[in-house]
LODRENLUM-136510 format. One line per 8 residues: number of its first residue (from 0); their letters; for each residue x, y, z of C-alpha. Coordinates in Angstrom, 2 decimals, always signed. Layout:
LODRENLUM-136510
NUM) A) X/Y/Z | ...
***
This chain:
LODRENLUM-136510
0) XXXXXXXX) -0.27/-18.08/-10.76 | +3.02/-18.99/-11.88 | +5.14/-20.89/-9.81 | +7.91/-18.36/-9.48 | +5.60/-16.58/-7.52 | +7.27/-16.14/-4.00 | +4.88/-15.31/-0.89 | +5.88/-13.01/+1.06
8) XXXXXXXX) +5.32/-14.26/+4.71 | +7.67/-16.78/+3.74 | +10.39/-13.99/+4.07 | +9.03/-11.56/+6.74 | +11.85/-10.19/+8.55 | +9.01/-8.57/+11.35 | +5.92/-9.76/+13.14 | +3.21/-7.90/+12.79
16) XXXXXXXX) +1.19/-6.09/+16.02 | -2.67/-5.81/+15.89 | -3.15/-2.57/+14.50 | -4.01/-0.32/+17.44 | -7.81/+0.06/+17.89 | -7.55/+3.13/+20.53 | -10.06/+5.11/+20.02 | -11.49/+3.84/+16.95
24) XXXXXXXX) -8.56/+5.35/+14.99 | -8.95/+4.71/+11.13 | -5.96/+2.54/+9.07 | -4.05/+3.31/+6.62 | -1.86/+0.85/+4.20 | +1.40/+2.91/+2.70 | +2.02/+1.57/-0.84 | +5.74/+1.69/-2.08
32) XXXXXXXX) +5.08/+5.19/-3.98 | +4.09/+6.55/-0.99 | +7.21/+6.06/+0.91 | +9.13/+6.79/-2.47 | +7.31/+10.08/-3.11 | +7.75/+10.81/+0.94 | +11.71/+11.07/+0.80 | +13.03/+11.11/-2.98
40) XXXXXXXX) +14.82/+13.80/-4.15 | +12.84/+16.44/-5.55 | +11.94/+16.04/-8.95 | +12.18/+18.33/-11.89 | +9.03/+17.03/-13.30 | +6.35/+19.68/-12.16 | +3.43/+17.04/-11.68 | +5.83/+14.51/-9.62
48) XXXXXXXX) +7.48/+17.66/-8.08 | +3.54/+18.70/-6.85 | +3.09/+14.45/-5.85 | +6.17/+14.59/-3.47 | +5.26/+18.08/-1.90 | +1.46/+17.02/-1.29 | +3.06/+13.53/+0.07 | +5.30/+14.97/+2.81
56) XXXXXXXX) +2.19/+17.35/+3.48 | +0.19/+14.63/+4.31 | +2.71/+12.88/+6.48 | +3.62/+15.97/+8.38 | -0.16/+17.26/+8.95 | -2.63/+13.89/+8.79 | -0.24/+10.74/+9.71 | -0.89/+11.72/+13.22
64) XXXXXXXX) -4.70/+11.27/+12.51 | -4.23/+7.51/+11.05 | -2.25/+4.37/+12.60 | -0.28/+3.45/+9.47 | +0.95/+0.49/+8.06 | +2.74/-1.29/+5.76 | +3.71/-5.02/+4.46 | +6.55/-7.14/+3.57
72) XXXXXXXX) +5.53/-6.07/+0.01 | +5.86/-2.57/+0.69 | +9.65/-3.35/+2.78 | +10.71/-5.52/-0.94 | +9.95/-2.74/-3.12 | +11.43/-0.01/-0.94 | +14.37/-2.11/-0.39 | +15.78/-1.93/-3.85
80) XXXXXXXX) +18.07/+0.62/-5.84 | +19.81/+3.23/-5.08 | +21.62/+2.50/-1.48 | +21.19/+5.93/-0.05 | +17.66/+6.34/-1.41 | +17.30/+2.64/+0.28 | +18.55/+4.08/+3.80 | +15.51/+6.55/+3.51
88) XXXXXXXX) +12.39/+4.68/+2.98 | +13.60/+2.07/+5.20 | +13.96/+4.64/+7.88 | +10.45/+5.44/+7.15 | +8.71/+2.01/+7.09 | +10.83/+1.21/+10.32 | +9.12/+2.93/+12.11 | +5.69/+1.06/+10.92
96) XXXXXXXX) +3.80/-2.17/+11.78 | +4.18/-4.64/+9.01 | +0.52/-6.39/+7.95 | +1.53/-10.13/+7.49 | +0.80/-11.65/+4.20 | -1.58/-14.41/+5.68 | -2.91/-16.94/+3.14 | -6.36/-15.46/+2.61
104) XXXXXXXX) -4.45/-12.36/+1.23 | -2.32/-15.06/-1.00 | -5.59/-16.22/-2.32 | -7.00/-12.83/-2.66 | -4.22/-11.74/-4.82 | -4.65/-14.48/-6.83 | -8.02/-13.86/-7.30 | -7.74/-10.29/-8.00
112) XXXXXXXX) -4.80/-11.17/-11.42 | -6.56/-14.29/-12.27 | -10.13/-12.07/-12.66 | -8.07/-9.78/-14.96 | -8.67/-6.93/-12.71 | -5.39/-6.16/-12.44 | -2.65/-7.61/-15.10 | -0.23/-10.51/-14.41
120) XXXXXXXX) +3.08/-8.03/-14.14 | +0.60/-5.81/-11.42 | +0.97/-8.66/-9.26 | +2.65/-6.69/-6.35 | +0.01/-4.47/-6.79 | -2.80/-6.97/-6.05 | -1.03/-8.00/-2.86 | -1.16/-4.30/-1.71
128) XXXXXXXX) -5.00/-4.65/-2.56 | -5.36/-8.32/-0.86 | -2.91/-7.25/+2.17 | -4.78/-4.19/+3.10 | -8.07/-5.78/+2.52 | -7.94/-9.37/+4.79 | -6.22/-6.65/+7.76 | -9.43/-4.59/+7.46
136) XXXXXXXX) -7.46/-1.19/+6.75 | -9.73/+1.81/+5.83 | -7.46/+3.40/+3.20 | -4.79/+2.56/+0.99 | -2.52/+5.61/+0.02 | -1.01/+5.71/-2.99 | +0.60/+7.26/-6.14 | -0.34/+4.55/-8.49
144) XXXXXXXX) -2.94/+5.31/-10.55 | -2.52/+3.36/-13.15 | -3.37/+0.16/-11.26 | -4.44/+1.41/-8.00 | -5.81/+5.07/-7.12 | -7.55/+4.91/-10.38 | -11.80/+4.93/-10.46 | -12.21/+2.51/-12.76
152) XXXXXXXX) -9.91/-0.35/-11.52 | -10.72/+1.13/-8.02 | -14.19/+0.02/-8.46 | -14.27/-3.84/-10.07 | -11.63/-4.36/-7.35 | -14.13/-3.42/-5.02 | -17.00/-5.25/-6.60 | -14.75/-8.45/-7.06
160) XXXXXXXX) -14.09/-7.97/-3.01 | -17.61/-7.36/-2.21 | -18.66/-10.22/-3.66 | -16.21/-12.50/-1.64 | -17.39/-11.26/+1.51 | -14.45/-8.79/+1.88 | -14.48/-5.18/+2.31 | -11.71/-3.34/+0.16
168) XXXXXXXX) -9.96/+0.07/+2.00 | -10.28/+3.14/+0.57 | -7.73/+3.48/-2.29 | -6.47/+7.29/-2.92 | -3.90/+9.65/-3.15 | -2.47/+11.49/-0.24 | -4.39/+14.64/-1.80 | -7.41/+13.00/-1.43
176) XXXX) -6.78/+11.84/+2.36 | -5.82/+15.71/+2.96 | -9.25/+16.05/+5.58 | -11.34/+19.15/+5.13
***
């Protein structure tokens, strides 16, 4: 990796709690468009428009049925741009246990760009992946699918995971997550 890589734990501004196991509750990891999609404006675009009403959906009808979580990734990304758009996803993920980016997920990230699964400039994306993974979460919701909620990439992520010994969440969209 290159060595302007910074690690995340290195700047955690929270500890991370043990996720709650009450009840054998399932996990879920909130990626950045998540949180973005949650409380952004609405959009005029009708397919984002249709992402951010499906998002708050979710959050008002299924969070209840999940702990969820999110990193110090997820707390950089949300913490940059606009100041008032700022104010409202960091209301959101204060309100969340932060994963800590432990040095298997370091490695894991690193194993995931190096592979070529994911590009170099998707680093931050691998760390969602390598986060989620080493904390044993069972999903990770998200509006990227170009990198993340997308079958293809989805899958060799898994199979480079499996073959480390590690288990990969679930990666989808909040419509997916939507229970039956």
């Amino acid at each position: 990796m290159d060595d302007a890589v910074v690690w995340y734990e290195r700047v955690s501004c929270r500890d991370h709690a043990p996720l709650d196991d009450r009840d054998n509750v399932e996990t879920v990891y909130l990626e950045t468009t998540f949180i973005s999609y949650l409380v952004a404006r609405s959009s005029s675009d009708v397919i984002v428009s249709a992402h951010q009403r499906i998002t708050q959906d979710w959050w008002s009808l299924r969070k209840a049925a999940f702990e969820c979580c999110v990193s110090q990734v997820v707390i950089d990304e949300v913490s940059a741009g606009d100041v008032d758009e700022v104010k409202k996803r960091m209301a959101i993920v204060d309100e969340l246990p932060v994963l800590s980016v432990s040095r298997e997920a370091e490695d894991l990230t690193e194993v995931i760009v190096s592979s070529g699964v994911l590009p170099k400039h998707a680093f931050r994306d691998a760390a969602h992946v390598a986060v989620a993974t080493t904390h044993d979460v069972d999903y990770l919701l998200t509006w990227n699918c170009r990198h993340l909620a997308n079958a293809q990439i989805a899958n060799r992520i898994r199979r480079l995971c499996e073959s480390r010994g590690q288990r990969v969440p679930s990666i989808c969209t909040p419509e997916e997550l939507m229970g039956g």
